[in-house]
N, C-alpha and C positions, 0 to 999 in steps of 0.2 A: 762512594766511588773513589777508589785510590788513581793514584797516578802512576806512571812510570815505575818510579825509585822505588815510594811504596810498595807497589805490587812486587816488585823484583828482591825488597828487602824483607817481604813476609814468604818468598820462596828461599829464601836464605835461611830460614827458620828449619825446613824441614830435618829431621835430621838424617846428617851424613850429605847436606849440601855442601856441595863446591864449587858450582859456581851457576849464574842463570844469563840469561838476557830476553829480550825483544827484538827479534828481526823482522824486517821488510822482507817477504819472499820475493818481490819485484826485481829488488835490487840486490839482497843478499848483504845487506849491511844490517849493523848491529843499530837500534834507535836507544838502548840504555843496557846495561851490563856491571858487575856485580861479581866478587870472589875472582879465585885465581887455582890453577892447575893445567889451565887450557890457553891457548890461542883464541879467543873468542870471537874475534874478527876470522880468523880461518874457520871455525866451525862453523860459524853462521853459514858462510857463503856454500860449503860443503854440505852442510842440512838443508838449505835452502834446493838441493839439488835433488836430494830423497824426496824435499815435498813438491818438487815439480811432477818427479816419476812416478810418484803415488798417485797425483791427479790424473796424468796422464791416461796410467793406467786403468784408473776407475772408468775416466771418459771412453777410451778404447773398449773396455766391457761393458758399457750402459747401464754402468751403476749410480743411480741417483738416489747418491747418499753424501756423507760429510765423514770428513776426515773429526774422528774425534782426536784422540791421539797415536803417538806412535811411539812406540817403545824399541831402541836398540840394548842389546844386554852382551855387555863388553864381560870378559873376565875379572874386573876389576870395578868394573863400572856399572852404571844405568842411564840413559840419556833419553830425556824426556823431550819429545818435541809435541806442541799441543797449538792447535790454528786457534787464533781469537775468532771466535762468529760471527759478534758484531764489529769486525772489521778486518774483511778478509784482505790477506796478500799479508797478515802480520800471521808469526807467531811466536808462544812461550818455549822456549830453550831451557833445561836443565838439567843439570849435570851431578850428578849423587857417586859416594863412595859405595860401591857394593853391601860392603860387611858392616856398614853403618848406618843404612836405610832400611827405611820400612816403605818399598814399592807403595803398599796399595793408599798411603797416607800423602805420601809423596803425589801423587795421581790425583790427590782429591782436593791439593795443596795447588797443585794448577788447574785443577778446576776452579776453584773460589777467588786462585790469582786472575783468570783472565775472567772471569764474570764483574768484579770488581773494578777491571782496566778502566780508564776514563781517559781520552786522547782528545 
C-alpha cells in the first residue's frame, strides 16, 4: 500500500508527466499534488465539476455502473481523471505532454496508482 506522495510520485514516472494530484470531489480541493505546468488547485476544482456531471448524468440514465476513468485530449495534452473505488468522493488527476506519452501506459499507471492508495 503506498501513500499519498508515493502514489503521486510513481505517476510522475509515467512518461511525458507533468503533473498529478488527489482530490476530494466533495470539496474540490487538492489532498496532495506533484510537478508543475498547471494551476492545480484551479484544475481540481474544475474536474471536480466534470465528475459531478458525469455522475449526474449516469444517475439521470439509470446507469448502474462506475466511473472508470475519463479521458480529456487537449491539442497539446491528456488529462487523466480516474475515481479511487475504494474511497469514493476522491480522485486520481493527471496531466501528460501529448507528444511524450504513451496513453495506454499512462492509464494503466493510474490504475496500479489508485489500487495501491492507502488513506
Amino acid at each position: 500500500m503506498a501513500n499519498i506522495n508515493e502514489s503521486l510520485a510513481t505517476l510522475m514516472q509515467s512518461d511525458g508527466a507533468m503533473c498529478a494530484a488527489l482530490v476530494d470531489a466533495n470539496s474540490g480541493m487538492t489532498l496532495g499534488r506533484t510537478g508543475t505546468g498547471l494551476d492545480l488547485d484551479l484544475a481540481a476544482a474544475g474536474n471536480t465539476e466534470v465528475v459531478r456531471a458525469k455522475m449526474k448524468t449516469m444517475k439521470s440514465l439509470g446507469l448502474n455502473d462506475a466511473i472508470e476513468d475519463i479521458l480529456i485530449t487537449l491539442g497539446k495534452q491528456y488529462h487523466i481523471i480516474r475515481p479511487v473505488a475504494s474511497k469514493p468522493g476522491l480522485f486520481i488527476y493527471l496531466v501528460l505532454d501529448k507528444s511524450k506519452s504513451n496513453l495506454a501506459l499512462a492509464r494503466r499507471n493510474c490504475q496500479e496508482a489508485e489500487q495501491a492508495l492507502s488513506l
